[in-house]
ROTIVO-289659 format. One record per residue (C-alpha): residue number from 1; chain; x, y, z. Coordinates in steps of 0.001 Angstrom, whole numbers. Example, Ala and Ser with C-alpha at 12.3 -4.5 7.8 and 13.67 -1.06 7.14 Angstrom:
2
ATOM   num   chaine         x         y         z
ATOM     1        A     12300     -4500      7800
ATOM     2        A     13670     -1060      7140
***
This chain:
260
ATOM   num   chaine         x         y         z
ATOM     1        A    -20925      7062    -32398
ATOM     2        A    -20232      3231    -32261
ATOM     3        A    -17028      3553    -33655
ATOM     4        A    -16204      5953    -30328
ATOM     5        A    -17445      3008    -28151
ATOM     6        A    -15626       368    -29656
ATOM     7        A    -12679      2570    -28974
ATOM     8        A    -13161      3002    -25664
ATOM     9        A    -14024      -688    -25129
ATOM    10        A    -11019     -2272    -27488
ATOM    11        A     -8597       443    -26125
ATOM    12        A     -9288      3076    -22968
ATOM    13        A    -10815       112    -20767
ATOM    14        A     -8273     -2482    -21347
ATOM    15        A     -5246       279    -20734
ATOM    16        A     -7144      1407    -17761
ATOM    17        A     -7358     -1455    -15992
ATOM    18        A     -3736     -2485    -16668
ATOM    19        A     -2742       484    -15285
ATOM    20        A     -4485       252    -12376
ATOM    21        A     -3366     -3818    -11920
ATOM    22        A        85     -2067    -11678
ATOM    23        A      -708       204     -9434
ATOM    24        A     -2417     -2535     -7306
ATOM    25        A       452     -4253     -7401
ATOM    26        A      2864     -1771     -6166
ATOM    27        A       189      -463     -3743
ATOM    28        A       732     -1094       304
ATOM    29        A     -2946     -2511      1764
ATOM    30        A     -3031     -1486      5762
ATOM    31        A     -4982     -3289      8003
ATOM    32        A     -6607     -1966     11440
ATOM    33        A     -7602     -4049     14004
ATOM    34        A     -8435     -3464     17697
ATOM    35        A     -9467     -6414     19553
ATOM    36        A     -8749    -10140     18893
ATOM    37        A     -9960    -12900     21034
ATOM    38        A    -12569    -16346     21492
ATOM    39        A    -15822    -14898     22649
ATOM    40        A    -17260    -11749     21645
ATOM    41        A    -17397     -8981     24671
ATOM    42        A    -20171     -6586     24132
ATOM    43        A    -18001     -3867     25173
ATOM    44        A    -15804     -4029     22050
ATOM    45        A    -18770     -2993     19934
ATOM    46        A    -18121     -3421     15955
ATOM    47        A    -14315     -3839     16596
ATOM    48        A    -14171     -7324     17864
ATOM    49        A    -12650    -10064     15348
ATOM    50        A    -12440    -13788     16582
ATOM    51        A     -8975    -15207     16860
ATOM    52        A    -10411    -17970     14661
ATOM    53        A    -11348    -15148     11402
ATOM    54        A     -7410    -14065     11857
ATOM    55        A     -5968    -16969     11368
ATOM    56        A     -7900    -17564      8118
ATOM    57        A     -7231    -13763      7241
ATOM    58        A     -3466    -14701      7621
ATOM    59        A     -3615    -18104      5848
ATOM    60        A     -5503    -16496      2731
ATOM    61        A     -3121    -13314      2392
ATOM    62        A        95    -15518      2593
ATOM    63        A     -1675    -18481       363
ATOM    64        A     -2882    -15604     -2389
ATOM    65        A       713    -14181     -2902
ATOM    66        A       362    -11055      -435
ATOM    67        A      3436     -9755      1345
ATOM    68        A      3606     -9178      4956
ATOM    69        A      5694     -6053      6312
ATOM    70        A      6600     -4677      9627
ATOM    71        A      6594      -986     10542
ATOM    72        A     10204      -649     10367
ATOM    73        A     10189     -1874      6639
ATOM    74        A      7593       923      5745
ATOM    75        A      9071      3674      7381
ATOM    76        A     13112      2393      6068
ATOM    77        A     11135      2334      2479
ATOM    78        A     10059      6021      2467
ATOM    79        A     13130      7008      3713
ATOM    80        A     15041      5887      1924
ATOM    81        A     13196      6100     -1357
ATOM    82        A     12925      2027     -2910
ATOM    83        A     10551      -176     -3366
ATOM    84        A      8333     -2302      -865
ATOM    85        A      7808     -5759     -1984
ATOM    86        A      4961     -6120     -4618
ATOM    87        A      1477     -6822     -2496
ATOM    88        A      2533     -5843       583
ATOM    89        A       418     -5933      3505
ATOM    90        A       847     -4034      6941
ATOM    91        A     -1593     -5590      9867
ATOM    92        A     -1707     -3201     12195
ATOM    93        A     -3634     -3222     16193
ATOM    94        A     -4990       350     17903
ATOM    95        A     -4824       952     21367
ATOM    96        A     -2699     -1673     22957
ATOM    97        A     -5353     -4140     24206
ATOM    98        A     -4291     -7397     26854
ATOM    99        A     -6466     -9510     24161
ATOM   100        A     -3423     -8688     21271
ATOM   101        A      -830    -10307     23994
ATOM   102        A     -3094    -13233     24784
ATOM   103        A     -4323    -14165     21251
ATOM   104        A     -2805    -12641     18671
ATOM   105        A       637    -12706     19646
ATOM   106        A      1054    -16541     19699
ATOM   107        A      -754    -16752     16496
ATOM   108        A      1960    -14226     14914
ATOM   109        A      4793    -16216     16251
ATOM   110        A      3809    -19504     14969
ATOM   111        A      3077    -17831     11715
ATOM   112        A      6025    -15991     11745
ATOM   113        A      3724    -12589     10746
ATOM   114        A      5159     -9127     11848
ATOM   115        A      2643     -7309     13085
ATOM   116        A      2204     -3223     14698
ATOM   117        A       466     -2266     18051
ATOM   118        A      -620      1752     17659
ATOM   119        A       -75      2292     22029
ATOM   120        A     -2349      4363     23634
ATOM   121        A       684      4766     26499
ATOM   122        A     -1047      6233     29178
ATOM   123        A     -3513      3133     29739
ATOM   124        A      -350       931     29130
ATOM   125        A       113     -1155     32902
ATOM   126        A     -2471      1479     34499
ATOM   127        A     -5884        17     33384
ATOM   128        A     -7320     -3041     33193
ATOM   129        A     -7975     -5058     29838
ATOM   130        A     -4508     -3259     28497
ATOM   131        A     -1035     -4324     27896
ATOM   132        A      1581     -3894     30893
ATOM   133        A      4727     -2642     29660
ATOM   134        A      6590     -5707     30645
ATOM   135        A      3976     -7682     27811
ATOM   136        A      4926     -4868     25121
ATOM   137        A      8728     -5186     25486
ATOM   138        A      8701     -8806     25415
ATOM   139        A      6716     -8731     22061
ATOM   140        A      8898     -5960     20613
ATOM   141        A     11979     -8469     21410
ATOM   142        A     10504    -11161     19638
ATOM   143        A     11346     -9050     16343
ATOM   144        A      8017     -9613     15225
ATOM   145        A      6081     -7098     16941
ATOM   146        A      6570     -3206     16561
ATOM   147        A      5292      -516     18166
ATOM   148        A      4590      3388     17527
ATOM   149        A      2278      6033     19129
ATOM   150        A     -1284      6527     19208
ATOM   151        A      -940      9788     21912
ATOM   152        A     -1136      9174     25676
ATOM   153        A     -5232      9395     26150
ATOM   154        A     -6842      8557     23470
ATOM   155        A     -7790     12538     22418
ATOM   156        A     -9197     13861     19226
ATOM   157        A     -6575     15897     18269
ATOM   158        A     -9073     18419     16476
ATOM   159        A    -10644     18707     19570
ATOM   160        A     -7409     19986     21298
ATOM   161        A     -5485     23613     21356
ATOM   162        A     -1796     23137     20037
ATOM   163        A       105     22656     23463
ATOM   164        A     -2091     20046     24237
ATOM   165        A     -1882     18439     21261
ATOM   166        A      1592     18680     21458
ATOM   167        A      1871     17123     24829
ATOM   168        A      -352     14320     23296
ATOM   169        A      2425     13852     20591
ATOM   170        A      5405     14307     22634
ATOM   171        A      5125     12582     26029
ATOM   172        A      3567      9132     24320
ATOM   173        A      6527      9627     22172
ATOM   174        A      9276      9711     25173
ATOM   175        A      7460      7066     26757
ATOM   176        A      7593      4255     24168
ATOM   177        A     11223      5723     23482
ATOM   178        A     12331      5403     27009
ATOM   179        A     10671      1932     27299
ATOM   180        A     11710       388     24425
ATOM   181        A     15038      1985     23099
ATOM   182        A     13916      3002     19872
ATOM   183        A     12884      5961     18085
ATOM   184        A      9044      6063     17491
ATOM   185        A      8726      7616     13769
ATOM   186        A      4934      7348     13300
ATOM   187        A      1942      8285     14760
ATOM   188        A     -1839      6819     14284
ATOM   189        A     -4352     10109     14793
ATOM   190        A     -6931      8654     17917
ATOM   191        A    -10634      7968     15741
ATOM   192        A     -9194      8784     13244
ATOM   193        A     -9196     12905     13908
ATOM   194        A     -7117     15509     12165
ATOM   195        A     -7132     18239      9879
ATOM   196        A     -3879     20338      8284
ATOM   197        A     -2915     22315     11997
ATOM   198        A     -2938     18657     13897
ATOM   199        A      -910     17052     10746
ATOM   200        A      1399     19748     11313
ATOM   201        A      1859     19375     14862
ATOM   202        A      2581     15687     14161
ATOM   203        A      5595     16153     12261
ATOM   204        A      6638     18979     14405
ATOM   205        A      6659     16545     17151
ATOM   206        A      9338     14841     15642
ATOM   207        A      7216     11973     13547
ATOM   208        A      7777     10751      9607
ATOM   209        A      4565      9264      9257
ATOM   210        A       672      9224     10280
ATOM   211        A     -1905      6855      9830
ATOM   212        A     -5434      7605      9875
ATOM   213        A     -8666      5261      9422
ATOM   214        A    -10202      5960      5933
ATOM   215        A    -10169      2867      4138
ATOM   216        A     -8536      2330       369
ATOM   217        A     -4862       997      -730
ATOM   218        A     -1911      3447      -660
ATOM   219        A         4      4420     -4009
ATOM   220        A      4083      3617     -3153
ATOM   221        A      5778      5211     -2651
ATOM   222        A      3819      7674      -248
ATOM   223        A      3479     11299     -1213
ATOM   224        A      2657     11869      2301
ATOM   225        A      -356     14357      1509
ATOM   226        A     -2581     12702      3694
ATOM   227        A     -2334     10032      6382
ATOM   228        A     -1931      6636      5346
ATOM   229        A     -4940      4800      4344
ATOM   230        A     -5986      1421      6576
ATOM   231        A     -9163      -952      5743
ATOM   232        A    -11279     -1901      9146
ATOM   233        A    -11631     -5423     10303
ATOM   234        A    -14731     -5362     12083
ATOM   235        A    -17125     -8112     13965
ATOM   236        A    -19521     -8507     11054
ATOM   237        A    -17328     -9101      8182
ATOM   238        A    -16649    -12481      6466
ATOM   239        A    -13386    -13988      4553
ATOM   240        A    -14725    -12692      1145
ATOM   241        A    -14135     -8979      2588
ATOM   242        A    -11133     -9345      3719
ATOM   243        A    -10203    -11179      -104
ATOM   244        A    -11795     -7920     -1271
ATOM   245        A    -10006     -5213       538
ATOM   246        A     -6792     -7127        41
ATOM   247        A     -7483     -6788     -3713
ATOM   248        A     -8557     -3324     -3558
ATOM   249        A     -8856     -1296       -42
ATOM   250        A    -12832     -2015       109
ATOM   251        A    -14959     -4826       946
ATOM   252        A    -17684     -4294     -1890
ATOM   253        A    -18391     -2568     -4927
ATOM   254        A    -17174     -2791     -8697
ATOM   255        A    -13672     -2972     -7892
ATOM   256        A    -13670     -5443     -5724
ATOM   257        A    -14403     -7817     -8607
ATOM   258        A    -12886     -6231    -11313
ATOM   259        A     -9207     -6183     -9984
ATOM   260        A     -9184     -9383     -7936
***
């Protein structure tokens, strides 16, 4: 019997966790924020970060070797098949809150950070504590900031029969297109909702990617059998969590200190 767990120790272990160091490496970590700013609102609930714990979360993933990407560089990578940089990171924002323009954008210019705003498009210039479209296409011409869809209401797609769903997918898609020139190739599923008939309709609708809101890293290339994995940012978290999902997709656990 001890000769069995030697074997595993001296041999299975060690290959193991080299194997999954590889995979680490080659992995793409997604980050999802929502809002950004100095003093905590109420209102946001648990997805409030302070402009202060970003700009350490930036300096630590640039200072440890990680990768930042834009949208563009993700979606060019699965089509076209090659590699994304080792450690790559995408940071990505839901909804299309005023407090991204005002605090995070200046931050991601002086860092020089590319960063993606999910747009909930119809609360884009309609309601208050959102961006106008005038502050979106001036951050998408700054190169740094991209855009895709995250439907026009903010609906759980489960929730919805398939023409409405559709329309979700379709008209937030001609709206960012029309406003910004580009084509919009991924969608992020409002609260993270979907099953197999709303995936589906997503790619019907003319998308290449979704992104939901499970936490973990994502193998790369993407098999695209289920919606990209993101890690949450939320008000309570510290710098060592953020260390820790960059290393492995989750704040705590086993992992999170055996593959830092």
């Amino acid at each position: 019997m001890w000769y069995i767990i030697l074997f595993f120790v001296v041999v299975v272990f060690p290959v193991l966790y080299l194997h999954r160091r590889k995979v680490l490496r080659n992995a793409l970590r997604i980050f999802m924020y929502h809002h950004i700013g100095k003093s905590e609102d109420e209102s946001c609930g648990s997805f409030f970060v302070s402009d202060e714990l970003f700009a350490r979360q930036i300096d630590l993933l640039l200072a440890e070797g990680y990768h930042p990407v834009s949208l563009s560089e993700v979606e060019d990578s699965y089509i076209s098949k090659k590699k994304l940089p080792e450690r790559s990171v995408l940071l990505t924002f839901d909804d299309g809150y005023l407090n991204n323009y005002t605090y995070a954008y200046p931050m991601i210019l002086e860092k020089k950070i590319p960063i993606t705003i999910f747009l909930t498009t119809g609360e884009i210039g309609t309601k208050d504590g959102m961006l106008s479209w005038d502050q979106v296409q001036e951050m998408y011409r700054s190169s740094l900031v991209d855009f895709s869809s995250h439907g026009v209401n903010h609906q759980r797609l489960r929730r919805l029969g398939d023409q409405e769903a559709l329309s979700e997918l379709t008209v937030s898609k001609t709206q960012m297109e029309g406003q910004l020139k580009k084509t919009v190739r991924s969608f992020c599923y409002p609260y993270g909702s979907f099953d197999q008939r709303t995936r589906k309709l997503v790619f019907q609708a003319g998308y290449l990617m979704d992104f939901g809101t499970r936490k973990g890293v994502n193998h790369w290339p993407w098999k695209g059998n289920r919606p990209l994995l993101r890690a949450h940012v939320m008000r309570t978290d510290q710098l060592k969590h953020f260390r820790n999902q960059l290393a492995t997709g989750y704040k705590n656990g086993p992992a999170t200190w055996i593959f830092r």
